[in-house]
C-alpha positions as CSV (number, residue, x, y, z in Angstrom):
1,X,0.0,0.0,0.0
2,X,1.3,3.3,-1.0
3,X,1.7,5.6,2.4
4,X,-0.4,8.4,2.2
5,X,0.6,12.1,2.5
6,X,-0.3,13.4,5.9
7,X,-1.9,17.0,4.5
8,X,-4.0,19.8,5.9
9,X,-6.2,21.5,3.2
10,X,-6.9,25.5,3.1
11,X,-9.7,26.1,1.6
12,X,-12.6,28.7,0.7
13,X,-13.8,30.8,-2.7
14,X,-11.4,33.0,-4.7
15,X,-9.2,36.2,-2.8
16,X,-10.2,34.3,0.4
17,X,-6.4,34.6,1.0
18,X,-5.8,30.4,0.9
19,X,-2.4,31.3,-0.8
20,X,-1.3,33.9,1.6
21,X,-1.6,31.6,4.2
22,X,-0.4,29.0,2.2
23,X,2.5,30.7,1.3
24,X,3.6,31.7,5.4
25,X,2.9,27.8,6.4
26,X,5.5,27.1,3.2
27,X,8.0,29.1,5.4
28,X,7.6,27.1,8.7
29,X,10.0,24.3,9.0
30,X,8.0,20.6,8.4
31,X,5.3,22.1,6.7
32,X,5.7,21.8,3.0
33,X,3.0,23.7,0.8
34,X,1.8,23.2,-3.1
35,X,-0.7,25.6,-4.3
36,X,-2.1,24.3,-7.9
37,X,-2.8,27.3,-9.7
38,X,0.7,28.6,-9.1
39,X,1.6,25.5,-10.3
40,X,-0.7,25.7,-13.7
41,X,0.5,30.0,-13.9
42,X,4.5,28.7,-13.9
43,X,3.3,26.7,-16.8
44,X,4.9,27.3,-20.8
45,X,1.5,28.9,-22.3
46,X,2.9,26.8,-25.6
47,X,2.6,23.6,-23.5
48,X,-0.4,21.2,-23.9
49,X,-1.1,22.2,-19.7
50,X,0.0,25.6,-20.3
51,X,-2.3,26.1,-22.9
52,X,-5.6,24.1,-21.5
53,X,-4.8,25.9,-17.8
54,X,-5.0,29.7,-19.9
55,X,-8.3,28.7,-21.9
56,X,-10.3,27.9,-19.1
57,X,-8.6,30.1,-16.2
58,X,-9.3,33.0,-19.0
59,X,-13.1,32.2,-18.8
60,X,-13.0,31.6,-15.0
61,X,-13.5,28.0,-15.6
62,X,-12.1,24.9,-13.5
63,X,-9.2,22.6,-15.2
64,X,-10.4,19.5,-16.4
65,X,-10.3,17.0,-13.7
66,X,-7.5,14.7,-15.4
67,X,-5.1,17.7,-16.4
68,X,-5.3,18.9,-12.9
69,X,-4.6,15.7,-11.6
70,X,-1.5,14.6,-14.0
71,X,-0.4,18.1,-13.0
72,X,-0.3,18.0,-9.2
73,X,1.1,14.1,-9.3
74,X,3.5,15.6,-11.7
75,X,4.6,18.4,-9.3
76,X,4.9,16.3,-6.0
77,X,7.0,13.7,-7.8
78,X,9.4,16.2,-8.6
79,X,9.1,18.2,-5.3
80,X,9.7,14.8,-3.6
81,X,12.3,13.4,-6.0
82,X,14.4,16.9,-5.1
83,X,13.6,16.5,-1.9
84,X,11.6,19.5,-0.9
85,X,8.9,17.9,-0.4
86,X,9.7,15.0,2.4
87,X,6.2,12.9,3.1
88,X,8.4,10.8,6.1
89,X,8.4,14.1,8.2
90,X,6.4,17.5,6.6
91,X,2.9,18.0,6.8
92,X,1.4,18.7,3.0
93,X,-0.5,22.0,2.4
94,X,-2.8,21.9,-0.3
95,X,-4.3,25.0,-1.8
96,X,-6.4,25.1,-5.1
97,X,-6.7,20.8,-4.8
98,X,-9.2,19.5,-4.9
99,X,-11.4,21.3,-6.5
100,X,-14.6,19.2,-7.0
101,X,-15.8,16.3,-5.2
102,X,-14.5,14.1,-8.2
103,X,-10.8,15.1,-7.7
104,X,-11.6,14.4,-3.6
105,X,-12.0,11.2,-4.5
106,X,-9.6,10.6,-7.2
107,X,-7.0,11.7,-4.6
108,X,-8.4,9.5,-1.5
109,X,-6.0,7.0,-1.7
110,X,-3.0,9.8,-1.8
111,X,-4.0,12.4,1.1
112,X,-5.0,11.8,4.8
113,X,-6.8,14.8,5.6
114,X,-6.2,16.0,9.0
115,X,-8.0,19.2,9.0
116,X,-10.3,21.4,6.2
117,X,-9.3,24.8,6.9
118,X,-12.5,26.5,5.4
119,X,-11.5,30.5,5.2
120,X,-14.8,32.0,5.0
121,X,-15.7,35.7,3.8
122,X,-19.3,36.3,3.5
123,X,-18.9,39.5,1.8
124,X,-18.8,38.8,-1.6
125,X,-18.1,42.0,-2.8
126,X,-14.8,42.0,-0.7
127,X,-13.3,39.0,-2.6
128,X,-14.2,40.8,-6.3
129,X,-12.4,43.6,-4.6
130,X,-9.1,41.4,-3.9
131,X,-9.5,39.7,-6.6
132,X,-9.0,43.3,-8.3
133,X,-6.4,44.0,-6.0
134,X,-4.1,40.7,-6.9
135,X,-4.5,41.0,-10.4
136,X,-2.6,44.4,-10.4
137,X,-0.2,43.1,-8.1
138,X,0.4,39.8,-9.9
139,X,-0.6,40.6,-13.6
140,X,-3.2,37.4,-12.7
141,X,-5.2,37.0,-16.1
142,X,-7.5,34.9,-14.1
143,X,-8.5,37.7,-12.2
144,X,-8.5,40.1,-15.1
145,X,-12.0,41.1,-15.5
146,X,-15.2,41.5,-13.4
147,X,-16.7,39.0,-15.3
148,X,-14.4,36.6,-14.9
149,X,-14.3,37.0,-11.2
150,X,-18.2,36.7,-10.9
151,X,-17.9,33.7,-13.0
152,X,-14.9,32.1,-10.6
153,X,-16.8,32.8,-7.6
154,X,-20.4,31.0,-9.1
155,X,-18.2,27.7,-10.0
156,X,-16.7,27.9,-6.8
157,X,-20.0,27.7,-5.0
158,X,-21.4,25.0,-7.7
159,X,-18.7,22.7,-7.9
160,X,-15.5,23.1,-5.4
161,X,-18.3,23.5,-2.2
162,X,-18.9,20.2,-2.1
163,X,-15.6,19.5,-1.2
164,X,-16.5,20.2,1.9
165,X,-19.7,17.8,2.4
166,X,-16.9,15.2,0.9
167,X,-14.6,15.5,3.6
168,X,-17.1,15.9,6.1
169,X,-18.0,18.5,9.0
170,X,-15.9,16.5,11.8
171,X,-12.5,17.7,9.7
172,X,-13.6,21.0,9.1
173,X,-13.0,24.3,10.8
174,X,-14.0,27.9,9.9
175,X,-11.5,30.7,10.4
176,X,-12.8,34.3,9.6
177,X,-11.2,35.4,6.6
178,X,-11.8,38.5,7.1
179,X,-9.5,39.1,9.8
180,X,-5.9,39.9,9.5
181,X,-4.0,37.9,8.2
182,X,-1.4,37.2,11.1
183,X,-5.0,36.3,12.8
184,X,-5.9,33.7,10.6
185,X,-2.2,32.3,10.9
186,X,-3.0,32.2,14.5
187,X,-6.2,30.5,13.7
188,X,-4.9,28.2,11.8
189,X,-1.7,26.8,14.1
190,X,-3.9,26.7,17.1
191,X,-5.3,23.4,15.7
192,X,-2.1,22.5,14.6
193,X,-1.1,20.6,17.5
194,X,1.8,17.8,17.5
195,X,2.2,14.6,17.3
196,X,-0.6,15.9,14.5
197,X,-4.2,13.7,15.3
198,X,-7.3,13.9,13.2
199,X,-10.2,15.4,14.9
């Protein structure tokens, strides 16, 4: 049996700041983090990925499940094979994976979820505003146009929502998104208790 990567998801819609968080947790020693759309976004656009990730991330549309898949397999061999990634001892943080039920359960056999971080924001209109915000700061085409945005948000509540209702409630806890961020780092490590144990 393969051994399973011991990961903690973050989780919640677009601009919720998953990769901000993401990113700080990446930082901490034994925690090792791998956000798919950066992933897809460091992609050649003349590649078959590169080009299937900028049709449908232009139109604020998810990834087909088996590209995103390949991808993220792809990646962790490589992160694994060069030793960045080390499943024996650091604690996998997923951002942007999975994305639909369907990928939850391709990837069942792979992940042992400890804990669904779900950052919420209830304010819709904040996240378009972010979402602005990071396109600036990022040159994010994904994030390009109202439209777009509006359209990212609706799939996220149609398709990657039911993540959650996968996983179950028992795994999942709500931080407030709309805090500071060094808030919701505290929010988050304050579950993050070792020897690490599923709720």
């Amino acid at each position: 049996m393969p051994v399973k990567y011991q990961t903690i998801l973050l989780f919640g819609a677009p601009g919720s700041g998953k990769g901000t968080q993401g990113k700080i947790l990446g930082n901490i020693p034994g925690f090792f983090h791998c956000a798919c759309g950066d992933v897809f976004r460091s992609l050649d656009v003349q590649s078959e990925l590169g080009a299937a990730f900028l049709k449908y991330s232009s139109r604020g549309q998810l990834v087909p499940d088996d590209l995103t898949i390949r991808l993220w397999s792809q990646e962790i061999a490589k992160m694994e094979t060069l030793r960045r990634f080390k499943p024996e001892s650091d604690l996998l943080v997923l951002d942007g994976i999975p994305r639909n039920p369907a990928q939850a359960e391709i990837l069942r056999d792979k992940l042992d979820i400890h804990y669904i971080f779900h950052l919420t924001c209830p304010d819709r209109a904040k996240l378009v505003e972010r979402l602005k915000r990071r396109a600036l700061k990022d040159n994010r085409l994904d994030d390009a146009n109202e439209d777009v945005i509006v359209h990212r948000l609706q799939t996220y509540e149609e398709e990657t929502k039911p993540v959650l209702d996968f996983y179950g409630q028992d795994k999942t806890i709500s931080v407030d998104a709309t805090q500071q961020p060094h808030q919701v780092l505290q929010a988050i490590l304050s579950h993050l208790h070792w020897p690490l144990t599923t709720p």
